[in-house]
C-alpha positions in Angstrom: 41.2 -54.5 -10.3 42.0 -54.4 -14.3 43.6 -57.5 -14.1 40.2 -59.2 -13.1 37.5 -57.1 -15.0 40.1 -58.0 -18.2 39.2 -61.2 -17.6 35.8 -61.6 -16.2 32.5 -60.5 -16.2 32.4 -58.8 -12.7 28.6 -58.4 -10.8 29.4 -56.6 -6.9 26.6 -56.9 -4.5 27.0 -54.7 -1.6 25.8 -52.0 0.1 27.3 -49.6 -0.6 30.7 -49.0 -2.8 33.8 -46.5 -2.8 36.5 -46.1 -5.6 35.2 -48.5 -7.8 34.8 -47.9 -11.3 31.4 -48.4 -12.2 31.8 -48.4 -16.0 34.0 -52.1 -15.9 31.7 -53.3 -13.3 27.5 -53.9 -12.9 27.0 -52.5 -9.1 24.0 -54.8 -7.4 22.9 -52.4 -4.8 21.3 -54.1 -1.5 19.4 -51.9 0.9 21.1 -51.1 4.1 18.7 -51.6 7.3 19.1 -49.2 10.1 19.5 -50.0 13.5 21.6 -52.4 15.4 24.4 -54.1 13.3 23.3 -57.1 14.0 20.3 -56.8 12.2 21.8 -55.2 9.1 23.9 -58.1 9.2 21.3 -60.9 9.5 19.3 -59.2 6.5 22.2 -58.5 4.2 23.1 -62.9 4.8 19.2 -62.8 3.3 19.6 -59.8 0.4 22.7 -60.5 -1.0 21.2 -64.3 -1.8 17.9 -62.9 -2.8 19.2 -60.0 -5.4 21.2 -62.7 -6.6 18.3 -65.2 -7.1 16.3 -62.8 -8.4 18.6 -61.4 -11.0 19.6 -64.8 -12.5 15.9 -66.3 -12.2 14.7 -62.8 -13.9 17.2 -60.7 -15.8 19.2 -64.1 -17.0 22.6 -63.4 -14.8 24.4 -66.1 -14.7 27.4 -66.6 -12.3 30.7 -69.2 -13.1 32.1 -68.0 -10.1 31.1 -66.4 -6.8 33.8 -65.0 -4.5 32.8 -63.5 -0.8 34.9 -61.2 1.5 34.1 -63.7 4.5 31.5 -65.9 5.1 29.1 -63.3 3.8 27.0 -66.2 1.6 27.3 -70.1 2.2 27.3 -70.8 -1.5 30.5 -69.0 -2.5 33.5 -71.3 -4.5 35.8 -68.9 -3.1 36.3 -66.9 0.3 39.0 -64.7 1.4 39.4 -64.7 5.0 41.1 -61.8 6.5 39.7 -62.2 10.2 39.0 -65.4 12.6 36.1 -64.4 15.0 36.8 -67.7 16.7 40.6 -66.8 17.4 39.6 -63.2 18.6 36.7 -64.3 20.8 38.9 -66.8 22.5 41.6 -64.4 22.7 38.8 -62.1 24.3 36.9 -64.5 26.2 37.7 -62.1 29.0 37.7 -58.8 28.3 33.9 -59.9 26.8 33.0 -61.5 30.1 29.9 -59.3 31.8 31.4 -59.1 35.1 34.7 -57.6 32.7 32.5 -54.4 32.2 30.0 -52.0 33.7 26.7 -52.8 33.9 25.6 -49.3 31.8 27.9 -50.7 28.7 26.0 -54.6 29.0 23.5 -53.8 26.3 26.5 -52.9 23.5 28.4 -56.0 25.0 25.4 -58.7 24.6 25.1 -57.3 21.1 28.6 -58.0 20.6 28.7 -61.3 21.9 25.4 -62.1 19.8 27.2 -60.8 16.9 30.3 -62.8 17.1 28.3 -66.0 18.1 26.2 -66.1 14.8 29.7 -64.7 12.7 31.4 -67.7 14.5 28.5 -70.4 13.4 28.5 -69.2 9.7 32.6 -69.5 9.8 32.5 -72.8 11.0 29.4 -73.5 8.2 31.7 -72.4 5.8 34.9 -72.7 6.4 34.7 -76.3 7.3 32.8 -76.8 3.6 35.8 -78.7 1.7 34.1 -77.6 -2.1 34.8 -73.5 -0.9 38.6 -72.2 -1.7 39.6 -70.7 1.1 42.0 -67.1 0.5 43.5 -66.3 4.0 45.4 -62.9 3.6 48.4 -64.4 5.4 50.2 -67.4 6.3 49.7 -66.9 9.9 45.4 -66.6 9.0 46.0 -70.1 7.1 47.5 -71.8 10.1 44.5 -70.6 12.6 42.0 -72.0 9.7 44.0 -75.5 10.4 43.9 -74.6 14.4 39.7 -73.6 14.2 38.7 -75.5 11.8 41.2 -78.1 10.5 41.2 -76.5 6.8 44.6 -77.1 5.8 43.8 -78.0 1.7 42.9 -75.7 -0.9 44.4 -72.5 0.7 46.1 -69.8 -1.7 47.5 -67.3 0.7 47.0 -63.7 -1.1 48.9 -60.7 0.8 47.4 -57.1 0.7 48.5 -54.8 -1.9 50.1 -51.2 -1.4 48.8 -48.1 -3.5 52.1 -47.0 -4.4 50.7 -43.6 -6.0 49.9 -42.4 -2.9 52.0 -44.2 -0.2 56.0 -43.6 -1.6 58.8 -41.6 -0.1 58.5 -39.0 -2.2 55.0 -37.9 -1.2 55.8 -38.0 2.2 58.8 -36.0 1.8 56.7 -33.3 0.1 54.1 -33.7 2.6 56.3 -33.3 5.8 56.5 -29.9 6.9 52.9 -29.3 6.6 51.8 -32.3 8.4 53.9 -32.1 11.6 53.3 -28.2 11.8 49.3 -29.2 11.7 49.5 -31.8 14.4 51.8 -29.5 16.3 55.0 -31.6 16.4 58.6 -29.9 16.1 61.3 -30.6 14.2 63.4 -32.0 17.2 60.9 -34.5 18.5 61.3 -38.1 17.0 57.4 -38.8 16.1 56.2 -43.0 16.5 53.1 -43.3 15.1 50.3 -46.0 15.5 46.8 -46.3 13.5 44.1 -48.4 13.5 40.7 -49.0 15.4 40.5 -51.6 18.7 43.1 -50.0 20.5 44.2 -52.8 22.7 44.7 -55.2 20.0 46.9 -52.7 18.0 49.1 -52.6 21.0 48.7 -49.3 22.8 48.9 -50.5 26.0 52.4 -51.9 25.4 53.2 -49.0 23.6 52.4 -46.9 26.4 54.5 -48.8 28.5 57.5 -48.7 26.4 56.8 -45.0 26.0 57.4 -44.6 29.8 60.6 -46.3 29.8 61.7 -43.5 27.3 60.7 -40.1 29.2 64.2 -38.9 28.7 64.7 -38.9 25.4 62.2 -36.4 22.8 59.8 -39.3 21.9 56.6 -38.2 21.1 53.6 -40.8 19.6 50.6 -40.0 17.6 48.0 -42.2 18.0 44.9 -42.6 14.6 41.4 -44.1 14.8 38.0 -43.9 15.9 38.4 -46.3 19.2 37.3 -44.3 22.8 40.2 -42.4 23.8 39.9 -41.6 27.6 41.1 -44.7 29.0 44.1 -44.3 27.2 44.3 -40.4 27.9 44.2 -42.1 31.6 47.0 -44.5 30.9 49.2 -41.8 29.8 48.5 -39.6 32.7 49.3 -42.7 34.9 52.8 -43.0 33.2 53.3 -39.1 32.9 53.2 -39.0 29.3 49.8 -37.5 28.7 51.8 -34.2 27.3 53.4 -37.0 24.6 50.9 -38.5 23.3 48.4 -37.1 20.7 45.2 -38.5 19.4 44.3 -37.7 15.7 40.7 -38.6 14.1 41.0 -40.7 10.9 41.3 -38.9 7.2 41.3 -40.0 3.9 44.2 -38.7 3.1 46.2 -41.1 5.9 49.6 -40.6 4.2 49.4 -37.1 6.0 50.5 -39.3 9.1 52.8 -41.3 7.7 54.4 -38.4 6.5 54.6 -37.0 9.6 56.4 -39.9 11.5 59.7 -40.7 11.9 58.8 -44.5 12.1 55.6 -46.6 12.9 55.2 -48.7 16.0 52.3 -51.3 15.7 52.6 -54.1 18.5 49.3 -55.9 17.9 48.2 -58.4 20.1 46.9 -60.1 16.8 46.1 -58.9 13.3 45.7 -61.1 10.4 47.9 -58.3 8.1 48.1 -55.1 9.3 48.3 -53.1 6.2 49.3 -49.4 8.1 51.9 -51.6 8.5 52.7 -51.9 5.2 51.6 -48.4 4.0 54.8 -46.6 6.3 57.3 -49.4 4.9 56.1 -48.0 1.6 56.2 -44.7 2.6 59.9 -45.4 3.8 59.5 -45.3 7.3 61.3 -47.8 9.9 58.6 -49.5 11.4 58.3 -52.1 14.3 55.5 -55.1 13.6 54.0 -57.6 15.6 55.4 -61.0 15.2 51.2 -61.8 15.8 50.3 -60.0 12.4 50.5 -61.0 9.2 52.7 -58.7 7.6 56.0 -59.5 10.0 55.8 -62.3 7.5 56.7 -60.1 4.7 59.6 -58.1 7.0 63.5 -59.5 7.5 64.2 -58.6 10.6 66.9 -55.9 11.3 66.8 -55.3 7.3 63.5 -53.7 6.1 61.9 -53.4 9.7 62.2 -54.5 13.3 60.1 -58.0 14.5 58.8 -57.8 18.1 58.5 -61.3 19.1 56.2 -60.9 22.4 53.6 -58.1 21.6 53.2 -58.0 25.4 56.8 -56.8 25.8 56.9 -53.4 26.6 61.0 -53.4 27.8 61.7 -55.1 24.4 59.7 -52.4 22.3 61.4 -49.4 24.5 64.5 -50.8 23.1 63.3 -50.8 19.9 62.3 -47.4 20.0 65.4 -46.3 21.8 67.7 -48.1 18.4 65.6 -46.1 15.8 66.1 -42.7 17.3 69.9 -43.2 18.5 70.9 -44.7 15.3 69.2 -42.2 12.3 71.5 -44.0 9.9 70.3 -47.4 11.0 66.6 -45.8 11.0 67.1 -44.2 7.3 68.7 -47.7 5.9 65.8 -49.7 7.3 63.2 -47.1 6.0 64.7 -47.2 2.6 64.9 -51.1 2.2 61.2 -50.9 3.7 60.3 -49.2 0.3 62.4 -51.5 -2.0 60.5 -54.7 -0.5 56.7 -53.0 -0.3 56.7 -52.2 -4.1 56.6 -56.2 -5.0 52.8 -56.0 -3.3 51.1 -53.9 -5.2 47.2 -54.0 -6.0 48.1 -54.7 -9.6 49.8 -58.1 -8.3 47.2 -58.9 -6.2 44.3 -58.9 -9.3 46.9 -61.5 -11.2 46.9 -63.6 -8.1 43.3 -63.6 -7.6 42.3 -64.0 -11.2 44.6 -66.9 -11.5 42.8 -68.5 -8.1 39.7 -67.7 -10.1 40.9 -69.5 -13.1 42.2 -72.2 -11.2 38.6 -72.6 -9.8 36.5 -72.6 -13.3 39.1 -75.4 -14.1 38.3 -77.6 -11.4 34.5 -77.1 -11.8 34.6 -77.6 -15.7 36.4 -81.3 -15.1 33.5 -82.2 -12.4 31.1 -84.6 -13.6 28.0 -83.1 -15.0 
């Protein structure tokens, strides 16, 4: 973030903020509705145009540059995109299907589907607008924006950056004992660990799977987020693993997990990154990624982590598994060069990046024609 309030004027409309230094930045605060998402969402499309209106028409602000997180505002010269609603509704078409799901959960699912159908208009509004600089957070995001929406100019793939501070082998080190005594693991059970919300995209089912194919060997798997657990506590009873596999609510300190694992497992169906991903590489932990999320792009295979080609292949994830806890040498080398490659991303690296885009952007709109 230095690298871009050294060089800019920054103005944040949102509402609400965390970890943001408040005396580098002016904080635009726009009320948050309650009730269904939907309608928060449809009046923060309104607010976040109207606060700005207001405050250029009234308190003179005026912007060079305006950057959205999404297509959160149609008049942005820059989006970063770290999600395709399109992809994952046609991915889901499906599992989002009425007759999919029981009629007492039909009220949560038409909101859903409202939701992604008016998310899904305002990407193709903007993302098909050739004047907006498009950021996908990966190379795999940029090729679905050509697939979707046949944007294959202007794109300036930015990867996620790593808090080093806090995710680095030497906190987790430190961190070990307690961690694995407060989720009740012992020292000679080989711990996977998997986090993230939407269950089924991250991969649990597969993971399950593979799991089963290992009930001979000391494998246990801890399992972080705020997704429903019971059909998965189901899945593992089915498999005989239930005793295996432990659900864990989300903290704010998550390097307690990664501290506790002895490598990370995340099979996603799709994800545009997956930074947990990233977070045990830089924590030094062998980890196994999706070659359908954004951050295999960043792995060498069989060097600084393991690639699983078909997400959807639980036999080739058990074997996997089985090579990380046969082969602790192999496991140790792979977590080690996952820590040399992760400290390249930093967040430091990703302000320069971004604050050149940005500069990049003024350029072009200074040589337009007035």
């Amino acid at each position: 973030m230095s690298q871009l309030t050294g060089a800019f004027e920054i103005h944040v409309y949102s509402q609400c903020v965390e970890d943001l230094d408040l005396s580098t930045i002016v904080w635009h605060r726009i009320p948050k509705l309650p009730g269904p998402h939907l309608f928060n969402f449809a009046w923060w499309l309104i607010g976040n145009r109207l606060w700005r209106t207001c405050g250029r028409r009234f308190r003179g602000v005026s912007y060079d540059l305006i950057f959205s997180p999404g297509p959160n505002c149609l008049d942005a010269d820059a989006m970063s995109v770290h999600v395709l609603f399109a992809e994952y509704a046609c991915r889901n078409s499906t599992r989002l299907a009425f007759a999919q799901n029981p009629a007492s959960s039909w009220g949560r699912l038409l909101h859903r589907k409202l939701y992604y159908s008016v998310v899904m208009l305002l990407e193709r509004l903007a993302y098909t607008r050739q004047k907006i600089v498009l950021i996908p957070v990966s190379r795999k995001i940029a090729e679905d924006l050509g697939r979707f929406y046949g944007r294959r100019d202007h794109l300036a793939v930015l990867y996620a950056g790593v808090d080093h501070d806090v995710f680095n082998p030497l906190r987790s080190a430190a961190l070990r004992g307690e961690a694995r005594a407060k989720i009740g693991i012992s020292v000679d059970r080989f711990l996977l660990l998997l986090i993230g919300n939407d269950w089924r995209n991250k991969g649990l089912p597969t993971l399950l799977n593979a799991l089963s194919q290992l009930r001979g060997l000391p494998i246990d798997l801890v399992v972080v987020g705020q997704d429903e657990s019971e059909p998965y506590h189901t899945l593992a009873r089915g498999y005989d693993i239930a005793d295996r596999v432990h659900f864990q609510p989300l903290r704010r300190d998550v390097e307690f997990y990664y501290a506790a694992a002895d490598a990370y497992a995340g099979p996603s169906l799709e994800d545009a990154f997956a930074l947990p991903v990233a977070e045990a590489m830089a924590c030094g932990l062998p980890v196994i990624a999706s070659a359908a999320a954004g951050v295999s792009e960043i792995i060498t295979n069989g060097i600084d982590g393991l690639v699983l080609q078909d997400p959807e292949d639980s036999s080739a994830l058990a074997v996997m598994i089985q090579r990380l806890y046969e082969d602790r040498e192999l496991c140790a080398a792979i977590g080690k060069k996952a820590a040399e490659t992760t400290r390249q991303y930093t967040w430091e690296r990703n302000g320069a990046e971004l604050s050149q885009i940005f500069q990049e952007i003024l350029r072009r709109k200074a040589a337009l024609p007035t």
